[in-house]
C-alpha positions as CSV (number, residue, x, y, z in Angstrom):
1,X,-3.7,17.8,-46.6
2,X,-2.0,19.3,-43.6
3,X,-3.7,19.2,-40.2
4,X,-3.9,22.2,-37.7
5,X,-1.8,21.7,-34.3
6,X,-5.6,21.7,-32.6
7,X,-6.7,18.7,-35.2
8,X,-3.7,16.7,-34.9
9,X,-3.7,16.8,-31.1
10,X,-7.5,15.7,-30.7
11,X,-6.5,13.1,-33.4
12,X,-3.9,11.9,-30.9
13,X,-6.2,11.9,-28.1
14,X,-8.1,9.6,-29.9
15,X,-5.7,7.1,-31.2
16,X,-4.7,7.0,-27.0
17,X,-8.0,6.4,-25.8
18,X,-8.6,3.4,-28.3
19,X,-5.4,1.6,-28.1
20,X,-5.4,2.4,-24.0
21,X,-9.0,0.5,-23.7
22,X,-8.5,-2.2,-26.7
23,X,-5.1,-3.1,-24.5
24,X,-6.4,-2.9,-21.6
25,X,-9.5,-5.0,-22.6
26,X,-7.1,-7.4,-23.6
27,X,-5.0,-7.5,-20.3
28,X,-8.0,-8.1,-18.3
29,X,-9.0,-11.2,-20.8
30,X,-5.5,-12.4,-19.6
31,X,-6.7,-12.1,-16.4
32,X,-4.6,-8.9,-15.4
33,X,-5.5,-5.4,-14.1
34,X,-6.4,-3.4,-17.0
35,X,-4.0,-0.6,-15.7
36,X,-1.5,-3.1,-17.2
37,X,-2.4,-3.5,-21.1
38,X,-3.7,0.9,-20.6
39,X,0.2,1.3,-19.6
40,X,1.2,-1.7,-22.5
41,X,-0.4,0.8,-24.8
42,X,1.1,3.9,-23.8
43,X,4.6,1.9,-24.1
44,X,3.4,1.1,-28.3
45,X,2.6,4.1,-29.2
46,X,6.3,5.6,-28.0
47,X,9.7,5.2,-29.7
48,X,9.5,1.6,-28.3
49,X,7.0,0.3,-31.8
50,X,5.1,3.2,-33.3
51,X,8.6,5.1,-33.5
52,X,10.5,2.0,-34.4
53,X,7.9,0.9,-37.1
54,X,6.5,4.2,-38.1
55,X,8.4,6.5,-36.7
56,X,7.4,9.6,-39.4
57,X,3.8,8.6,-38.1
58,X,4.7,8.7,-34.3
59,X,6.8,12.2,-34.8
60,X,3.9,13.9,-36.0
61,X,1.2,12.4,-34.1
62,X,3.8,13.1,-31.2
63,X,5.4,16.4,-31.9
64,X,6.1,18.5,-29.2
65,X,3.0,21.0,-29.4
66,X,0.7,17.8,-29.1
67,X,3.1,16.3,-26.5
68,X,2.5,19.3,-24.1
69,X,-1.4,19.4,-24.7
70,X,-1.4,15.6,-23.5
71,X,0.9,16.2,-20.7
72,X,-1.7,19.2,-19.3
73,X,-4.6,16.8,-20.1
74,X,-2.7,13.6,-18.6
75,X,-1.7,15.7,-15.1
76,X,-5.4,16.8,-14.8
77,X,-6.2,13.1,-14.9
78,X,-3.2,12.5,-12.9
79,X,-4.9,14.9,-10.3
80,X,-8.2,14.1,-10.0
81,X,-6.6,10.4,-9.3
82,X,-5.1,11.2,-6.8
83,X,-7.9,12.8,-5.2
84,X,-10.0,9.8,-5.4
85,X,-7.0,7.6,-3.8
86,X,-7.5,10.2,-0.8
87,X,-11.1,9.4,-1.0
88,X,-10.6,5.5,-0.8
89,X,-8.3,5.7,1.7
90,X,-10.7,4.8,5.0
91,X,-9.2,5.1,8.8
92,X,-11.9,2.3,9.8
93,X,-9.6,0.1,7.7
94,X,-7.2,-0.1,10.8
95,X,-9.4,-0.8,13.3
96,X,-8.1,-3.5,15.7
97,X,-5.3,-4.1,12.5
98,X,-2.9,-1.1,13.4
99,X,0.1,-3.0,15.4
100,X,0.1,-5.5,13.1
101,X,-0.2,-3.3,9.7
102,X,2.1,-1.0,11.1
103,X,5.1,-3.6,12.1
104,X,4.6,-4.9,8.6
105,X,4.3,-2.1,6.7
106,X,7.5,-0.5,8.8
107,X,9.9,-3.4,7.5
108,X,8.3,-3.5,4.5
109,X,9.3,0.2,3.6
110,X,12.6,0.5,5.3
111,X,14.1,-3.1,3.7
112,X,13.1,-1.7,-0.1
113,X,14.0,1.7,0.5
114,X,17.3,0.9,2.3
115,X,17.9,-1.6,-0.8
116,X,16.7,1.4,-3.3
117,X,19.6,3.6,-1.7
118,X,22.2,1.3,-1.8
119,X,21.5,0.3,-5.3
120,X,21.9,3.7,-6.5
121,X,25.2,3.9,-5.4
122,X,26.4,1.3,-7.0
123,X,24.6,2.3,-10.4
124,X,26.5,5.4,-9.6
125,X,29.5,4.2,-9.8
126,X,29.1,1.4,-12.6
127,X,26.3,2.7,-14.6
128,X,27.4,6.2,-13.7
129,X,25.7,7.6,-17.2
130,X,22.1,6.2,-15.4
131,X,22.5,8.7,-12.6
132,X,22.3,12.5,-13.3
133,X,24.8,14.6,-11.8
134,X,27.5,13.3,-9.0
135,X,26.8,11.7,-6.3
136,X,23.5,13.1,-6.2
137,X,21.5,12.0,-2.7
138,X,18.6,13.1,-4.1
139,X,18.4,10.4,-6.6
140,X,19.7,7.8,-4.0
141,X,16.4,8.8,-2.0
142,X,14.4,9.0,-4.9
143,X,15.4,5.0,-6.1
144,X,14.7,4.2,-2.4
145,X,11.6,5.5,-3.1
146,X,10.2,3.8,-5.9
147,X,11.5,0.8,-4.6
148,X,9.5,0.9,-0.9
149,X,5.9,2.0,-2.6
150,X,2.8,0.0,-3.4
151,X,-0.1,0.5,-5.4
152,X,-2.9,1.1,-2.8
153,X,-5.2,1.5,-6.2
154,X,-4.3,-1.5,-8.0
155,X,-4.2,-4.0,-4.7
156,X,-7.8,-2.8,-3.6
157,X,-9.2,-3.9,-7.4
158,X,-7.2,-7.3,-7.0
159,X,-8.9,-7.7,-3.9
160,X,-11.9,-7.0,-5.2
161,X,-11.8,-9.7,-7.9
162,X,-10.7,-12.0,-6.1
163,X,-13.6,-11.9,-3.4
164,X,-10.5,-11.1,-0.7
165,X,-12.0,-7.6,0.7
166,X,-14.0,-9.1,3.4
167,X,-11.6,-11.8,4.5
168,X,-8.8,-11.7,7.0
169,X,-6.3,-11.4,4.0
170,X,-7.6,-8.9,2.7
171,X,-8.4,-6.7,5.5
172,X,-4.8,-6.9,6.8
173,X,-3.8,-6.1,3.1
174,X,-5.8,-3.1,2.9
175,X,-4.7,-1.7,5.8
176,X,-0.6,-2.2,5.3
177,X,-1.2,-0.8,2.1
178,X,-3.2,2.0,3.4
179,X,-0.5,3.0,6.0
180,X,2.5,2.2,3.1
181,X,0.4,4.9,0.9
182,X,0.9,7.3,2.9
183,X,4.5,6.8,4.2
184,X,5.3,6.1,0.6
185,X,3.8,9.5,-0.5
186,X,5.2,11.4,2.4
187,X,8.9,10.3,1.4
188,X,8.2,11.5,-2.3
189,X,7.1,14.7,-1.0
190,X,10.3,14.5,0.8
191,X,12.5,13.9,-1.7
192,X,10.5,16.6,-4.1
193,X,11.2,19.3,-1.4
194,X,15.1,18.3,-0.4
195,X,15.2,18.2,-4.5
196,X,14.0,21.4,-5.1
197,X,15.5,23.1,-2.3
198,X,18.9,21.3,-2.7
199,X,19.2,21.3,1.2
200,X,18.3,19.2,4.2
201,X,16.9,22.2,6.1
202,X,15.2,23.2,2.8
203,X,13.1,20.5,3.3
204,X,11.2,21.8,6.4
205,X,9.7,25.0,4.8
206,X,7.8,23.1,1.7
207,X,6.8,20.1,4.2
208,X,6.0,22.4,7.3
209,X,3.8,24.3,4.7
210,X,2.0,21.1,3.3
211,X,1.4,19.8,6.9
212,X,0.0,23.2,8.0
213,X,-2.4,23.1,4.7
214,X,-3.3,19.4,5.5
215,X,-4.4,20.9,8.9
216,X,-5.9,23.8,7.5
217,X,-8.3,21.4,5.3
218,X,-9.5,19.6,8.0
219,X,-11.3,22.6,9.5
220,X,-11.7,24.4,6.3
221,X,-13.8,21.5,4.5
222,X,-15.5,20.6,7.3
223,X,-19.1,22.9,6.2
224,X,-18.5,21.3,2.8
225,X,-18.4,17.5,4.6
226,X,-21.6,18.3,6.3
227,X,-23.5,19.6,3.3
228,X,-21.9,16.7,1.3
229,X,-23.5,14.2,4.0
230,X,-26.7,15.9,4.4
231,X,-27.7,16.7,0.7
232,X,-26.6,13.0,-0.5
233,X,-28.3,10.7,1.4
234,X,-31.4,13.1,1.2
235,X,-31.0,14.9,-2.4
236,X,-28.8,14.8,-5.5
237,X,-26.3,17.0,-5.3
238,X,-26.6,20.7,-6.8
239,X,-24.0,21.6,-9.5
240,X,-22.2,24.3,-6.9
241,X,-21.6,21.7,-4.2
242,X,-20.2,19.5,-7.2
243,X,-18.4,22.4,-8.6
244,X,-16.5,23.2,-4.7
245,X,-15.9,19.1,-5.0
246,X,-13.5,19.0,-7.6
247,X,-12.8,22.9,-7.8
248,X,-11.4,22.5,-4.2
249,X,-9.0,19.2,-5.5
250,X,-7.8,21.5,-8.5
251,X,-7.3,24.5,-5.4
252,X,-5.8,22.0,-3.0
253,X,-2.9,20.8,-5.8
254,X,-2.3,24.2,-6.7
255,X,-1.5,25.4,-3.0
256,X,1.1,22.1,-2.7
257,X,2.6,22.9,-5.9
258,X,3.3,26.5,-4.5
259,X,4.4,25.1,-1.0
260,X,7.3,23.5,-3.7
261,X,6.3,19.8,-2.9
262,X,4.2,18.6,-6.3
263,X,0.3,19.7,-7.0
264,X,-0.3,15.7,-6.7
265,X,-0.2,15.5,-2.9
266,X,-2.8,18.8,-2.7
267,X,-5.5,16.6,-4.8
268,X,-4.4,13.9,-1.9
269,X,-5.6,15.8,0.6
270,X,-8.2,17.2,-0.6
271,X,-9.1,13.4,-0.9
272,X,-8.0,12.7,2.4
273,X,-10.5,15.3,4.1
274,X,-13.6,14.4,2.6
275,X,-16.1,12.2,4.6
276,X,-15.9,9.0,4.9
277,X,-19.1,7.7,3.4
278,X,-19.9,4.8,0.9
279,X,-23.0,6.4,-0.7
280,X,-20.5,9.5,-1.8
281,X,-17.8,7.1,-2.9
282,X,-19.9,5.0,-4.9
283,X,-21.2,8.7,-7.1
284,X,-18.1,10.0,-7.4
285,X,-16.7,6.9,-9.2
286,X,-19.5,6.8,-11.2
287,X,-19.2,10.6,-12.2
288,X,-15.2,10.4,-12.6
289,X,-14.6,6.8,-14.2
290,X,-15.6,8.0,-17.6
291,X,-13.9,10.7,-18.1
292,X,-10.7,9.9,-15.3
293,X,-10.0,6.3,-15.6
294,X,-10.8,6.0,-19.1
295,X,-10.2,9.1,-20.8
296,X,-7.2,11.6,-18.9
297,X,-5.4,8.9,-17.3
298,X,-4.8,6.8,-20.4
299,X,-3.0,10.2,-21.5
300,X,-1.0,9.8,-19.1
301,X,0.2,6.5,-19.7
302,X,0.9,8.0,-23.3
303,X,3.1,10.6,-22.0
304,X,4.6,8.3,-20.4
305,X,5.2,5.8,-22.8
306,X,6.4,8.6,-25.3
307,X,9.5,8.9,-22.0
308,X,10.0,5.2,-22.5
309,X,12.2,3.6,-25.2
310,X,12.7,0.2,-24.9
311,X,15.4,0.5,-27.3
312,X,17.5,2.8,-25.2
313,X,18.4,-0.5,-23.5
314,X,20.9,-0.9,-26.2
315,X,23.9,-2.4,-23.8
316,X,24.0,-6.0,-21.8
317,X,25.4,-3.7,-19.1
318,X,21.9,-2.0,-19.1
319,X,19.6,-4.9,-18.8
320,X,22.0,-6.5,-16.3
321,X,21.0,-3.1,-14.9
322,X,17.4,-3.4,-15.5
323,X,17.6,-7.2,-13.9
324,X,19.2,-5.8,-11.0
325,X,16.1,-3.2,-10.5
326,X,13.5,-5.7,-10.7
327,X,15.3,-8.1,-8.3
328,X,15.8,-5.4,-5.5
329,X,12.2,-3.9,-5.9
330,X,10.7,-7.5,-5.4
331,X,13.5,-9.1,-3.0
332,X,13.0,-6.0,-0.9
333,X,9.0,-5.7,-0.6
334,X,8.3,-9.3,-0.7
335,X,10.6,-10.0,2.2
336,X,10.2,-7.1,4.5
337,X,6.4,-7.6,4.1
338,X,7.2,-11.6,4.5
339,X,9.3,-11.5,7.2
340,X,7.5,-9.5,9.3
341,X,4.3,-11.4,8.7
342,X,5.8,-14.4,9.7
343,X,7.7,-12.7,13.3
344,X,4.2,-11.9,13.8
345,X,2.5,-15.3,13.7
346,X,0.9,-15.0,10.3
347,X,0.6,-18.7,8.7
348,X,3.2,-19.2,5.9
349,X,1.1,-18.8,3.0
350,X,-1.0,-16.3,4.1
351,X,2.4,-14.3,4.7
352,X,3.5,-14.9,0.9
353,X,0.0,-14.0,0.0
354,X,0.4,-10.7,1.5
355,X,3.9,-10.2,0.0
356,X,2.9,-10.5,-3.2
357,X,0.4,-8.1,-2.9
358,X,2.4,-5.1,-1.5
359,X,4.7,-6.0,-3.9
360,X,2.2,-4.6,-6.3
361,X,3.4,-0.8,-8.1
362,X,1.3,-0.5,-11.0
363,X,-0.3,2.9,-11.4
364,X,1.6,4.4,-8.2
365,X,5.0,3.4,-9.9
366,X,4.2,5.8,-12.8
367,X,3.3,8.1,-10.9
368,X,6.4,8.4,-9.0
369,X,8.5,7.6,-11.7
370,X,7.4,10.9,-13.9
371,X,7.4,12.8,-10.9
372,X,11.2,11.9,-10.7
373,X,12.0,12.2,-14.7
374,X,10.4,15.6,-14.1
375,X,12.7,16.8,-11.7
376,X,15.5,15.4,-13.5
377,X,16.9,12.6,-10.4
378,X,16.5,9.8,-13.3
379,X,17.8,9.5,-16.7
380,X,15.2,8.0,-19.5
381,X,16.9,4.9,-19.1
382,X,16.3,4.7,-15.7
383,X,13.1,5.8,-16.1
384,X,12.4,2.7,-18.9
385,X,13.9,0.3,-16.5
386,X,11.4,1.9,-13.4
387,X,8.3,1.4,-15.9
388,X,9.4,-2.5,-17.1
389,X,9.2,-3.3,-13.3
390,X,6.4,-1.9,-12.5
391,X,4.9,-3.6,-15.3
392,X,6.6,-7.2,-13.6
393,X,5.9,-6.5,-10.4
394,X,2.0,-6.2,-11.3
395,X,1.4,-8.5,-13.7
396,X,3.4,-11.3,-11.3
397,X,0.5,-10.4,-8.8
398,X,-2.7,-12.2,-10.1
399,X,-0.9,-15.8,-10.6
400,X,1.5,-15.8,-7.9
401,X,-2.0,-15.5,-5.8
402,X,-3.7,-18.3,-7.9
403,X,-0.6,-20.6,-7.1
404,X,-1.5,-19.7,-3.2
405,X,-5.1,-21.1,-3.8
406,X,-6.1,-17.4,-3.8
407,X,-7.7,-17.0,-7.1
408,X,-10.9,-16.0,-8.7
409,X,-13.8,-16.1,-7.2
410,X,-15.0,-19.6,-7.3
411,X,-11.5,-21.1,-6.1
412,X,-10.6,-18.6,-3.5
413,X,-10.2,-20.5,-0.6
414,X,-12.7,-19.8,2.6
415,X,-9.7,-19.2,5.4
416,X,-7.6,-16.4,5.3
């Protein structure tokens, strides 16, 4: 029996969703973020097993029609994501932390992204099959990039975990991260618009545009804050103020996408300019974690595990490669964020602590990493080598910490 394109596509979304949480359940029984085994699952059911073992199984699972029905689904999830990282991302976190976080994150950027830059060209010019196009400063930019970006997501859960959120540590974590968040997502916009446009002065329309829309928002939402406030500490909300909630995320990516930056930063902002409330963070993870984290986003990570083959690695020259990735993306963050702790009077450990965790890419990483296969700046192979490190780079997280005496939350240690 034949199945219809519909059939074999919600078949598809099932075998995701399974494989995503059984993975993930497995990851955080290993004592690492679930986003790890839910991007580990993605990876198996791509041309790295499923197509290696099975690979008349993963083709029609997999075929294109079905590919592009998960891709929507998977940038739907990939939006209202984003919209929620705009939502966690809280000013008060800087409060009295600002000089500090800011000198940190500043290094802790430029050192990775300088690295990022300089490893492209040499790529270029001994890997020069890893590199689309010729000389291509767009993808020099884009490596920098990936390279100077943290997970502001997957640090906040670590955090969590870890009893660290209401600790010195943590605080000063959260708010470097916070600030490297941003920066990191204003030089992706960046490099989307200069990519796009194919000039430096090209740049300034799409990012002129996006910062007149961020301003825009703030005066446009500003009825819909109140009436968010008001109705939630005092009634549930009604379906039409839920309705403008995420209507205006799905609005707010569409006007970026337009602008020619990427629909991602619009959900962002949208994020970015609602209030700054507990009470309505606390429902809106409870209304989007079912369906978000644990149904659209794991399609993401399908999509892209179906863009990453393992087996494309097929050279020593390209895990030398690979090697060389990892190395700069962790010398680079760890030290900036290191060094500068230390200039700055932070106590040794505490400093390495704090490394370690910006060093974190996890979910971010993917994100930039499609965004960047999308526009064609990265080969696949590229691409496979962006998504092994920012498996590494998490994964390393959790038991680097426990080594620091930062670890679960019995053992984690009462200072700093």
């Amino acid at each position: 029996m034949v199945m219809s394109m519909p059939a074999t596509a919600l078949l598809a979304v099932a075998v995701v969703i399974v494989v995503a949480q059984l993975v993930g359940a497995l990851a955080e029984r290993l004592g690492q973020p679930r986003v790890i085994g839910e991007i580990v699952g993605g990876i198996l059911l791509g041309p790295s097993l499923l197509g290696v073992l099975a690979p008349a199984v993963e083709s029609t699972l997999f075929a294109a029609p079905v590919r592009a029905q998960l891709h929507l689904l998977g940038q739907l999830g990939l939006v209202l994501f984003m919209f929620l990282v705009g939502v966690e991302l809280n000013p008060r976190l800087l409060q009295g932390r600002l000089p500090l976080a800011m000198r940190i994150t500043t290094v802790g950027v430029l050192l990775p992204l300088t690295l990022g830059v300089l490893l492209a060209k040499l790529l270029e010019r001994w890997q020069p099959s890893l590199i689309p196009g010729e000389g291509r400063l767009d993808t020099a930019l884009f490596l920098g990039t990936a390279m100077a970006i943290t997970a502001f997501p997957v640090l906040a859960r670590i955090l969590r975990e870890r009893d660290l959120l209401r600790r010195p540590l943590g605080a000063l974590a959260l708010s470097a991260a916070a600030i490297d968040d941003v920066v990191g997502w204003t030089l992706l916009a960046t490099v989307v618009a200069y990519t796009r446009s194919g000039s430096l002065l090209g740049v300034l329309p799409p990012l002129l545009g996006t910062a007149a829309w961020a301003v825009v928002l703030i005066g446009a939402t500003r009825p819909l804050r109140r009436s968010l406030e008001r109705r939630h500490h005092h009634r549930p909300m009604g379906p039409l103020l839920q309705t403008l909630l995420f209507g205006g995320a799905l609005f707010s990516a569409v006007v970026t996408e337009l602008l020619g930056v990427h629909a991602i930063f619009g959900a962002f902002l949208w994020g970015l300019a609602m209030p700054r409330d507990e009470s309505l963070h606390h429902w809106l993870e409870l209304r989007l974690e079912a369906v978000v984290l644990r149904l659209l986003l794991p399609l993401f990570f399908a999509v892209s595990g179906l863009g990453t083959n393992i087996g494309s690695l097929d050279r020593p020259a390209l895990w030398v490669a690979a090697a060389l990735v990892l190395l700069v993306a962790v010398t680079g963050k760890f030290a900036g964020t290191w060094a500068m702790a230390r200039l700055s009077g932070v106590e040794s450990k505490q400093a390495q602590a704090l490394g370690w965790l910006m060093n974190t890419r996890g979910l971010t990483e993917l994100v930039v990493l499609n965004v960047g296969l999308e526009l064609g700046v990265i080969s696949t192979e590229l691409f496979t080598m962006g998504v092994l490190m920012a498996l590494i780079t998490t994964a390393m997280t959790g038991p680097l910490l426990s080594r620091l005496g930062y670890g679960r939350l019995a053992e984690t240690p009462r200072g700093l």
